[in-house]
C-alpha positions in Angstrom: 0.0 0.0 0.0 1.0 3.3 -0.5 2.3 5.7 2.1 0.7 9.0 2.4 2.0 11.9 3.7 -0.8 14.4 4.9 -0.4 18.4 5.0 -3.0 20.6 6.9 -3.6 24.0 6.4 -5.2 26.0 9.1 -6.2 29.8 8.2 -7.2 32.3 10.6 -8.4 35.6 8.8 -11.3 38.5 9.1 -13.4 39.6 6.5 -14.4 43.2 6.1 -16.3 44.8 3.5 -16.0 43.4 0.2 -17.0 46.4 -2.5 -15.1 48.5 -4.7 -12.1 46.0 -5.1 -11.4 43.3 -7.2 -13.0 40.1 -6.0 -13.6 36.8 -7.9 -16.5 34.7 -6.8 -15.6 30.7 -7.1 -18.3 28.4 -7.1 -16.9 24.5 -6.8 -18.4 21.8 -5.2 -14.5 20.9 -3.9 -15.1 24.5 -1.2 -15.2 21.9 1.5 -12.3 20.5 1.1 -8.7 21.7 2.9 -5.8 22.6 0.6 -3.3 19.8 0.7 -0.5 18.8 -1.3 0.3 15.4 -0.2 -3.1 12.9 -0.5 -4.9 13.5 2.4 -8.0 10.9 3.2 -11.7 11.6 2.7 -13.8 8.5 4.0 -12.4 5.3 1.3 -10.2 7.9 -1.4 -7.7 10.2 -0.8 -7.3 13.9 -3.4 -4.9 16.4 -3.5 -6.2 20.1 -4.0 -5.0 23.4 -4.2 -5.8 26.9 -5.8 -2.6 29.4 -6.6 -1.9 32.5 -7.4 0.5 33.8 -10.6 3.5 34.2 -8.2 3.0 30.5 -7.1 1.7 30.5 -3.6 -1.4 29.0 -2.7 -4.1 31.4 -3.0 -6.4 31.8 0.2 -10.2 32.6 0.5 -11.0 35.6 2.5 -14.8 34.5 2.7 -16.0 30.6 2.6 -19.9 30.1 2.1 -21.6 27.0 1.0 -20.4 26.3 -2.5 -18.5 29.6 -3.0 -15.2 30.7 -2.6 -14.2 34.8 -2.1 -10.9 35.8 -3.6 -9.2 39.0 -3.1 -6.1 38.2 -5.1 -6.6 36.6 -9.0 -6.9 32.8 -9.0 -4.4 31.3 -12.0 -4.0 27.2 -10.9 -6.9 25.0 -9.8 -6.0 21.7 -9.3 -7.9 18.5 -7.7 -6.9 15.0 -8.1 -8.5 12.2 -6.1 -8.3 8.3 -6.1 -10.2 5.5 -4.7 -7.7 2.0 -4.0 -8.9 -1.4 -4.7 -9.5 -3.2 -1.5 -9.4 -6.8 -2.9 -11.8 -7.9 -0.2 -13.3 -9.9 -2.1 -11.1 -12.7 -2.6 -10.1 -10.7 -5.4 -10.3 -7.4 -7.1 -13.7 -6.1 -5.9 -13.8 -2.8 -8.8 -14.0 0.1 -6.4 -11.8 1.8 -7.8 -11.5 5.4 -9.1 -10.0 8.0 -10.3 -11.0 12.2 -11.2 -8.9 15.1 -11.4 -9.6 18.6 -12.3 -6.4 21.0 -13.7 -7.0 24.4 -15.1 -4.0 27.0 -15.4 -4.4 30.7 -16.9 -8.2 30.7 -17.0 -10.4 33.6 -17.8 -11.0 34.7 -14.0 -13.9 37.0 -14.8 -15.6 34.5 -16.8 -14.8 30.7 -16.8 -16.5 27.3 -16.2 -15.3 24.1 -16.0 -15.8 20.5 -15.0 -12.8 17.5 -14.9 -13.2 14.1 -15.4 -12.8 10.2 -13.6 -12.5 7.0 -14.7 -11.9 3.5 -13.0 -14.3 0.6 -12.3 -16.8 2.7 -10.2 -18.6 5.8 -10.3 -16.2 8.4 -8.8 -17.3 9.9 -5.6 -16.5 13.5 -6.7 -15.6 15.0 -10.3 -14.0 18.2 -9.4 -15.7 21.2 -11.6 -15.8 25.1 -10.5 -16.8 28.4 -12.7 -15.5 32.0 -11.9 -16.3 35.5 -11.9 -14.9 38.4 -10.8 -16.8 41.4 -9.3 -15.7 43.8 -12.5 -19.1 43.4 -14.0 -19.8 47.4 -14.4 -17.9 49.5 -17.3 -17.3 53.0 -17.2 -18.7 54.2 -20.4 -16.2 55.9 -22.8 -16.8 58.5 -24.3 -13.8 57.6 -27.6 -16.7 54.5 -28.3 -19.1 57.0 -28.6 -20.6 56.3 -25.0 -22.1 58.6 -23.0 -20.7 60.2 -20.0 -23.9 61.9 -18.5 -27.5 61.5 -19.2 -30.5 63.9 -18.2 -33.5 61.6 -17.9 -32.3 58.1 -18.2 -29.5 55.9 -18.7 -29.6 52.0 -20.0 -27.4 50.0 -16.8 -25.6 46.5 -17.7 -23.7 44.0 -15.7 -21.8 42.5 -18.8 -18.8 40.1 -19.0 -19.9 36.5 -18.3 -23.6 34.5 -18.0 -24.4 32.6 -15.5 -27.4 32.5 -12.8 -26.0 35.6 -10.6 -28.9 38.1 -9.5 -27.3 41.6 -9.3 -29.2 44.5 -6.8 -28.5 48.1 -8.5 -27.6 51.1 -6.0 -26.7 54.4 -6.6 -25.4 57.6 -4.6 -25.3 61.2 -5.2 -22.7 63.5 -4.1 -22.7 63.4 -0.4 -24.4 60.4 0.0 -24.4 56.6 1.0 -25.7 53.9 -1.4 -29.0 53.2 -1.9 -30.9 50.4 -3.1 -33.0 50.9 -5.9 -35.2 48.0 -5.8 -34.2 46.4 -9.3 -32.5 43.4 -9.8 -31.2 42.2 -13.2 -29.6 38.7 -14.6 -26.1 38.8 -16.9 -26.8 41.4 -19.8 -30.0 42.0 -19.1 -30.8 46.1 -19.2 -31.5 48.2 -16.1 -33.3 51.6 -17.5 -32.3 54.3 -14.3 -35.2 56.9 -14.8 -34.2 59.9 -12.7 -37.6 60.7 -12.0 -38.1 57.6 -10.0 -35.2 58.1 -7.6 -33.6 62.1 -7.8 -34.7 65.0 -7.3 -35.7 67.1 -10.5 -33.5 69.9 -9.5 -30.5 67.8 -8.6 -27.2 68.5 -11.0 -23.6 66.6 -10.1 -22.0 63.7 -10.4 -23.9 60.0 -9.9 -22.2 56.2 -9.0 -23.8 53.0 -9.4 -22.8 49.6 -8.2 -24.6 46.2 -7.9 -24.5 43.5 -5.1 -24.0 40.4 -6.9 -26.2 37.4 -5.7 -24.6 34.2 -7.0 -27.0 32.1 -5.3 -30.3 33.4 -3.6 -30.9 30.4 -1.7 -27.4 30.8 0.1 -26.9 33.8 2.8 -23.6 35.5 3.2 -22.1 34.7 -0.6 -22.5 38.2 -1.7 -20.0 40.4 -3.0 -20.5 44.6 -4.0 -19.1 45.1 -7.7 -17.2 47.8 -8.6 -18.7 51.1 -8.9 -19.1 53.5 -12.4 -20.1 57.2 -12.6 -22.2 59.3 -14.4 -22.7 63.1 -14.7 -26.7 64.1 -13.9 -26.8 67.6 -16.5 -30.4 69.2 -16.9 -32.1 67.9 -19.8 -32.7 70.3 -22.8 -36.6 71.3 -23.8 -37.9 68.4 -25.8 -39.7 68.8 -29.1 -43.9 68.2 -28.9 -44.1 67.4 -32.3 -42.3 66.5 -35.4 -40.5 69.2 -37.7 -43.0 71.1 -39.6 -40.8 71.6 -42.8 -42.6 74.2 -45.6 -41.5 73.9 -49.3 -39.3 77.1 -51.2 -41.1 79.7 -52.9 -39.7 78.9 -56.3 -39.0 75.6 -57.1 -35.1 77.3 -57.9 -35.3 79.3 -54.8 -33.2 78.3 -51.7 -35.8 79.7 -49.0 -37.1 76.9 -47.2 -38.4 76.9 -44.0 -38.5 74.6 -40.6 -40.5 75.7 -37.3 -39.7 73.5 -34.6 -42.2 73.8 -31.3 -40.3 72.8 -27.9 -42.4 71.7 -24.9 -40.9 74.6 -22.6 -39.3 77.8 -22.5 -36.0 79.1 -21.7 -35.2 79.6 -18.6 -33.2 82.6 -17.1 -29.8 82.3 -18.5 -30.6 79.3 -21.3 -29.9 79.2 -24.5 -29.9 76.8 -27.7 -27.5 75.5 -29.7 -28.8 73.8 -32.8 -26.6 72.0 -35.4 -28.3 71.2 -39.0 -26.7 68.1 -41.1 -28.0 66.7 -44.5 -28.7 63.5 -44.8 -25.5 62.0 -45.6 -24.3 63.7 -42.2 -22.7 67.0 -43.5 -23.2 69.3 -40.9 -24.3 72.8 -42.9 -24.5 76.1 -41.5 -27.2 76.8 -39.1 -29.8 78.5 -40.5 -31.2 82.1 -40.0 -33.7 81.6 -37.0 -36.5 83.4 -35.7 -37.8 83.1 -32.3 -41.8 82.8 -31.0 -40.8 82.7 -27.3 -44.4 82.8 -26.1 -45.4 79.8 -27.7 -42.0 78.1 -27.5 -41.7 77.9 -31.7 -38.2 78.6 -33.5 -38.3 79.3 -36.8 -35.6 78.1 -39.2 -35.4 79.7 -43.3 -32.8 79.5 -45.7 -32.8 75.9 -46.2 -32.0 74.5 -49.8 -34.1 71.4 -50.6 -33.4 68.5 -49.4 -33.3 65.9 -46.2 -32.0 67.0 -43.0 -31.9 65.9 -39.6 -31.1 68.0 -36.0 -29.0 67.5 -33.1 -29.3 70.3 -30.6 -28.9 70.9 -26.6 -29.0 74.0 -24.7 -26.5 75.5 -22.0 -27.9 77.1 -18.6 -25.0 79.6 -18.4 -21.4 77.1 -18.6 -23.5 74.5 -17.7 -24.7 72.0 -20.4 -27.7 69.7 -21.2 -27.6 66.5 -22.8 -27.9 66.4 -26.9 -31.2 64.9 -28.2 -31.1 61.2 -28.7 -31.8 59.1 -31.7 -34.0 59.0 -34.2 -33.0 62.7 -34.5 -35.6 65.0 -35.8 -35.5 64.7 -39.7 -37.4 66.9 -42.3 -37.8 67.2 -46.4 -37.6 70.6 -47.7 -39.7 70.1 -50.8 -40.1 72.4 -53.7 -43.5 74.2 -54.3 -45.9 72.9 -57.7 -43.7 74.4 -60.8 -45.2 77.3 -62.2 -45.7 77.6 -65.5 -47.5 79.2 -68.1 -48.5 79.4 -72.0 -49.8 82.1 -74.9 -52.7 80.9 -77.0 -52.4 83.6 -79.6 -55.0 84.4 -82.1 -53.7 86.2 -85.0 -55.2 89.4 -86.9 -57.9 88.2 -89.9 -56.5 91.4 -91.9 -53.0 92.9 -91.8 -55.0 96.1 -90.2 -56.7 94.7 -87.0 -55.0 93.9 -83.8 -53.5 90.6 -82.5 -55.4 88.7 -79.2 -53.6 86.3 -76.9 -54.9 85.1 -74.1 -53.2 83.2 -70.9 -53.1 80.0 -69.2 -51.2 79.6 -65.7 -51.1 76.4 -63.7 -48.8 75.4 -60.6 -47.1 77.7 -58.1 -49.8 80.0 -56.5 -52.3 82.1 -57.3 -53.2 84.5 -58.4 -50.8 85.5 -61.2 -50.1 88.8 -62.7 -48.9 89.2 -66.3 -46.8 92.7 -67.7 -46.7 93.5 -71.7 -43.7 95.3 -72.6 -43.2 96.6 -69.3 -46.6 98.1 -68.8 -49.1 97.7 -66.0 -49.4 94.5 -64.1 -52.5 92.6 -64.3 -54.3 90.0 -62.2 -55.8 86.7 -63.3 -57.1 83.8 -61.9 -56.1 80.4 -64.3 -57.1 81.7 -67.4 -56.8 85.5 -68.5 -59.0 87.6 -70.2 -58.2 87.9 -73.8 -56.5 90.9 -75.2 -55.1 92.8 -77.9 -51.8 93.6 -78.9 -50.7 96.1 -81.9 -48.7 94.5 -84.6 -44.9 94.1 -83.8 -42.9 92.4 -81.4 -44.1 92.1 -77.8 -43.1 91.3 -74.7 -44.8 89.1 -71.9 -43.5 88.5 -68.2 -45.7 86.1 -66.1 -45.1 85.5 -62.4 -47.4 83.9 -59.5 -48.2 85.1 -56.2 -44.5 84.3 -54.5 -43.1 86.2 -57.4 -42.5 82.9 -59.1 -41.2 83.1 -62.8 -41.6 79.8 -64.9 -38.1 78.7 -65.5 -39.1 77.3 -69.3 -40.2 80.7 -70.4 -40.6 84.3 -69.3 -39.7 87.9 -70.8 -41.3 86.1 -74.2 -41.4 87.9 -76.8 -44.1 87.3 -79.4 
């Protein structure tokens, strides 16, 4: 038989608060068992076991609950072998034997799961298997990923980086404050909308953490472990539109004088302003255009625009202090052109060479009514169709326009 030389290790230690530092939460069904690295006896097998750390040394639990082991220092080496001896007493080999083992090295300690194996002639008392986390389940958002640094009304809250069965309880604090719970708890990727309006104050303006206490197991007490903790900036929101953009075509259809009037839900306040930024559809950011400001009834009114699609990005900036910019689907608007304008001469020539020519007019499109001119003379109004009239014999000429001043652009200053 073989000799066995037994190691014991016996670790006295006190756990304080586990939050804002890095912990890794083991769960292995081999929690139970001592660290030993000589085979040590457990009823009819004996195993070896450990858990390391990179520089080598074993790598101690700071908190031991039911299935779960609390690291403060990065696991790198799990390792679990155990083995059950044939007795041969039964006149012979009796098969209880066994054999499992377990060896993981440079594993993904924020999100790893794993389970060994066993052979032999019976069913192997234990097969070692564990899976990892660590407590870094929050990210910081970035602003060079296009993230978001601050919100005004809400922000979308993640705990990211693994999946698993973990329940994680959001808090938050302001400036000044402690933690406090806010009631919600979320599984692995799953989204956590904070609405300010359920938890701040509408006035409040400053800085805003958030953490989560992560639950691995709900029917085990004393497991749990605070993540780390990521921080927004609360800014005042900006006034929101009440309606979509109300876009109105050019007055010509070769005129560049488009209009938008957008209508906010609020005023200014003291010391507010805008600031609006225009881009074309293919995200050219243009030059703002000329604006003009109903402040009673909260409509700006925007002219100048070419036609075409645009969309609208805009915030507004109590003195230094900014809001957040609208968010997506921005605003978007068509400037259109107006019904062409056009316009043609049914002329009616002279029976004799001594009698006067008629003509007559016909306008359609652009708007009504529309004034016609003979060689520069006095303007007059029709509707569609003009009276008829005579012209003396010789060349003439007739300029037509509509209502906005609208010239036809196939024919104008014609001379007949």
């Amino acid at each position: 038989m073989k000799k066995l030389y037994y190691t014991f290790f016996i670790i006295l230690f006190s756990v304080g608060s586990l939050s804002a530092q890095t912990t890794y939460i083991m769960n292995t069904n081999t929690s139970s068992y001592s660290y030993t690295t000589s085979f040590f006896p457990s009823g009819d097998y004996y195993y070896q076991y450990w858990i390391k750390k990179a520089d080598g040394n074993l790598l101690v639990a700071i908190k031991n609950v039911g299935d779960y082991l609390i690291f403060n220092e990065k696991p790198t080496q799990f390792y679990f072998y155990a083995y059950r001896p044939e007795t041969y007493h039964c006149s012979g080999p009796c098969g209880e034997d066994w054999d499992s083992s377990f060896t993981a090295t440079d594993f993904n300690a924020n999100c790893f799961n794993g389970v060994g194996g066993s052979g032999g002639r019976a069913g192997a008392e234990i097969v070692p298997e564990f899976s990892i986390i660590s407590n870094q389940v929050l990210v910081n958002p970035n602003p060079q990923n296009g993230q978001e640094t601050s919100f005004c009304d809400k922000v979308n809250l993640q705990a990211v980086g693994c999946n698993g069965t973990q329940r994680f309880f959001w808090e938050y604090r302001i400036e000044g404050g402690s933690f406090q719970s806010t009631n919600i708890s979320t599984a692995f990727n799953e989204t956590f909308q904070f609405n300010r309006s359920n938890y701040l104050s509408t006035t409040y303006i400053g800085n805003i953490d958030f953490r989560v206490l992560i639950d691995s197991d709900t029917s085990v007490t004393g497991e749990e472990v605070y993540s780390n903790i990521i921080s927004y900036s609360v800014i005042p929101c900006p006034p929101f539109l009440n309606k979509n953009p109300e876009p109105e075509t050019t007055s010509c259809v070769y005129n560049n004088d488009g209009k938008v009037i957008l209508t906010f839900d609020r005023a200014l306040i003291t010391n507010e302003r805008f600031e609006f930024n225009f881009y074309t559809a293919d995200n050219a950011l243009i030059p703002t255009p000329a604006l003009s400001v109903d402040s009673t009834n909260k409509i700006y009114t925007f002219s100048g625009l070419a036609q075409g699609n645009y969309y609208i990005k805009y915030q507004s900036f109590v003195g230094s202090q900014q809001t957040s910019v609208n968010k997506e689907p921005y605003p978007a608007f068509t400037i259109g052109p107006p019904s062409e304008f056009t316009f043609e001469i049914i002329e009616t020539q002279p029976a004799c060479h001594n009698e006067p020519g008629k003509i007559q007019l016909k306008a359609s499109g652009g708007e009504s009514p529309y004034y016609y001119t003979v060689d520069n003379g006095t303007e007059v109004e029709f509707t569609a169709i003009s009276n008829v009239f005579t012209l003396t014999e010789g060349n003439h000429y007739i300029k037509v326009r509509d209502k906005k001043n609208c010239l036809s652009v196939t024919a104008n200053d014609v001379q007949i």
